[in-house]
matplotlib code that plots the C-alpha trace (Angstrom):
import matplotlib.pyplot as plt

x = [131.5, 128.5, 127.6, 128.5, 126.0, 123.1, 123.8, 122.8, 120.0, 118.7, 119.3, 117.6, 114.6, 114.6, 114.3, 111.6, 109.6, 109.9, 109.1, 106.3, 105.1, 105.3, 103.6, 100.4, 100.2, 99.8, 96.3, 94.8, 92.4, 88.5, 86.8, 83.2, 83.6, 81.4, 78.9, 75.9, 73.7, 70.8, 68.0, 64.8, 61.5, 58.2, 58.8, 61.5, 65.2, 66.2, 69.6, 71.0, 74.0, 75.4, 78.9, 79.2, 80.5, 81.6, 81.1, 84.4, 83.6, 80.7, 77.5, 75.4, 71.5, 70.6, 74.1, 76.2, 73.0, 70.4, 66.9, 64.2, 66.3, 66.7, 70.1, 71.0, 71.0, 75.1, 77.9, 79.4, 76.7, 73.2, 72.3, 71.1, 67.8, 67.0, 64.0, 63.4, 59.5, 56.7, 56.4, 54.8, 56.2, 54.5, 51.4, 52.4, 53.3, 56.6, 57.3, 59.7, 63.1, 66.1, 65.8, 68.0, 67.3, 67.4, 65.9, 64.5, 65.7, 63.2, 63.5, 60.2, 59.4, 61.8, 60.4, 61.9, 61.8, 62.2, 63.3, 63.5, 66.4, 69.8, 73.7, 73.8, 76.4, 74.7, 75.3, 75.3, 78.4, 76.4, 76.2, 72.3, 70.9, 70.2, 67.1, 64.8, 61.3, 59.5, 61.0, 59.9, 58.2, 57.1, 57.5, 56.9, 57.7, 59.4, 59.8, 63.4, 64.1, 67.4, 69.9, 71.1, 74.8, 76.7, 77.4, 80.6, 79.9, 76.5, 75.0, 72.3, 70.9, 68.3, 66.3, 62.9, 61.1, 62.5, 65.9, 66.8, 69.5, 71.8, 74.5, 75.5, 73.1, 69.8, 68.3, 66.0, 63.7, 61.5, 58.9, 58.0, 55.1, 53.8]
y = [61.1, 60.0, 63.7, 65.0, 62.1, 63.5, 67.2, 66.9, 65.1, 67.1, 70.0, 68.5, 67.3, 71.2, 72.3, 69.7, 71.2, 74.4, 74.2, 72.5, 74.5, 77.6, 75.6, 74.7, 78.5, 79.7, 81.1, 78.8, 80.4, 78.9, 78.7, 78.7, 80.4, 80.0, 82.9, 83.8, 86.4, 87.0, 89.1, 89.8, 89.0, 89.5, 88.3, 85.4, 85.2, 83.6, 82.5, 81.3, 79.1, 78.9, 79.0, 81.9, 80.8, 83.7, 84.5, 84.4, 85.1, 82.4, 82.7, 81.9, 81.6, 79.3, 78.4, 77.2, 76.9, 75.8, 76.9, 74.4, 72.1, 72.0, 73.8, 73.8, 77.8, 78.4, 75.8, 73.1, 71.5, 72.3, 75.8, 76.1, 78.2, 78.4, 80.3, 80.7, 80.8, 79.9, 82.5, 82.4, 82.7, 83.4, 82.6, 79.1, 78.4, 77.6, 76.0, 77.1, 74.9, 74.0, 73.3, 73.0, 75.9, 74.9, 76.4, 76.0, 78.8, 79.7, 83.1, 84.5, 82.8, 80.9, 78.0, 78.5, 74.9, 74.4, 70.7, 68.9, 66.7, 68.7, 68.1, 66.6, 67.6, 69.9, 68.0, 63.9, 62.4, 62.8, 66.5, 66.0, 67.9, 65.9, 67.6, 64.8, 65.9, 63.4, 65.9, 69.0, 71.1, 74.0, 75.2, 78.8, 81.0, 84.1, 86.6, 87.4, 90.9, 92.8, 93.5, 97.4, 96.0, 93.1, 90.5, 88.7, 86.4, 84.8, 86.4, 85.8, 88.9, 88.7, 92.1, 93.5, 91.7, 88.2, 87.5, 88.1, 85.9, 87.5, 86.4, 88.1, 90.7, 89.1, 89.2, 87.1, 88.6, 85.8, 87.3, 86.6, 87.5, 86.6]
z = [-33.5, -31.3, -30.2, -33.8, -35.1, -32.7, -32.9, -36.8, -35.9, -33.5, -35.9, -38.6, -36.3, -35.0, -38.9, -39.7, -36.8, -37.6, -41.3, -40.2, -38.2, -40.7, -43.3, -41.1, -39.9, -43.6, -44.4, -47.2, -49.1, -48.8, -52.0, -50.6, -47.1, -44.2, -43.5, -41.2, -41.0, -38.1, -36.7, -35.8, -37.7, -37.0, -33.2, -34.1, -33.6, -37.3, -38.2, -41.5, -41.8, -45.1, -47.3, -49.8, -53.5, -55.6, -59.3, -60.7, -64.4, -64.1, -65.9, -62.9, -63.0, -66.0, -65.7, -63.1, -61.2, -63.5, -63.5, -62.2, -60.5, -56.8, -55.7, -52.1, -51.5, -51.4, -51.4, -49.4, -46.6, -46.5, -45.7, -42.6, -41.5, -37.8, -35.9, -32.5, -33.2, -35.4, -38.1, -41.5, -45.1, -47.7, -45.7, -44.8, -41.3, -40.7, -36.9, -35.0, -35.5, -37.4, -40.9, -44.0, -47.3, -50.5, -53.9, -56.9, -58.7, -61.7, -64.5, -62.9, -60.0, -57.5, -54.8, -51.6, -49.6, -45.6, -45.0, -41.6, -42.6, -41.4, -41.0, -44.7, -47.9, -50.1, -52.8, -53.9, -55.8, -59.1, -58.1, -57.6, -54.1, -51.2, -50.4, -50.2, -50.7, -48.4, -45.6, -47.0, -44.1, -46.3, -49.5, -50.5, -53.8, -54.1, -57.2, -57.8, -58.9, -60.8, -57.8, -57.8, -57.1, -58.7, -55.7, -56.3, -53.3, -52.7, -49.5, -47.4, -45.3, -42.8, -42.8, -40.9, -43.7, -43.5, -45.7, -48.9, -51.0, -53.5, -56.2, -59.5, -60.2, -58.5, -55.3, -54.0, -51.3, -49.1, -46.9, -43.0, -41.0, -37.5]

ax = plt.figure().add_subplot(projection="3d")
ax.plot(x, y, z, "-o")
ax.set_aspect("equal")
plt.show()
């Protein structure tokens, strides 16, 4: 009776394991993914650090991300923007270093802002940014244009220009020069 007593045990504890184990190797689906994109600019190795929200039947600009407030540039932490050297945007100098991206998304006109303050949340619990503006490095404005493709995923590409951002059917293209 002993052995019968432990031989259902140790069957169930096998069956525990293994359902376990088949339930932590099943591919959960990520809302916001992580995503990077790097390359060469005018001399400087950048590299942007970001997670990539998608669309899903959202109105986005002047909706889900309203115009003229600060947005953190994608989803989840701070996007992060990294170059290897001092470069400039938009004429400002930019040093060369580690900083978080955020935006202030705009119909005409968006502002582009490099802060020194990294590793944070994206995002507050009232849903506010956590840029704070006392750390802004440099602040620069770009002129978002109609995007030739619908982008279901917000993306972030680095090109021989500097990087451009897109999402629905915009893209955002941010200049960089020695």
């Amino acid at each position: 009776m002993k052995k019968s007593f432990q031989f259902k045990a140790f069957i169930l504890l096998a069956f525990v394991v293994f359902v376990s184990n088949m339930a932590c190797g099943q591919q959960i689906p990520v809302e916001s993914p992580f995503a990077s994109t790097s390359g060469e600019v005018a001399g400087s190795k950048i590299e942007i650090f970001y997670h990539s929200p998608a669309v899903k039947g959202r109105k986005i600009w002047g909706g889900l991300v309203p115009y003229n407030e600060v947005w953190r540039l994608g989803a989840n932490d701070a996007t992060i923007f990294q170059t290897s050297k001092t470069i400039k945007i938009a004429g400002k100098t930019l040093p060369a270093g580690k900083y978080s991206l955020y935006a202030v998304p705009g119909r005409s006109s968006w502002k582009i802002i490099f802060n020194s303050e990294t590793g944070q949340w994206g995002i507050n619990m009232d849903g506010s940014t956590t840029e704070d503006p006392a750390k802004d490095v440099l602040v620069a404005t770009a002129t978002p244009v109609k995007s030739s493709n619908m982008n279901e995923r917000f993306k972030i590409l680095v090109n021989d220009k500097g990087f451009v951002v897109l999402w629905e059917n915009l893209e955002v293209p941010v200049l960089i020069s020695q």
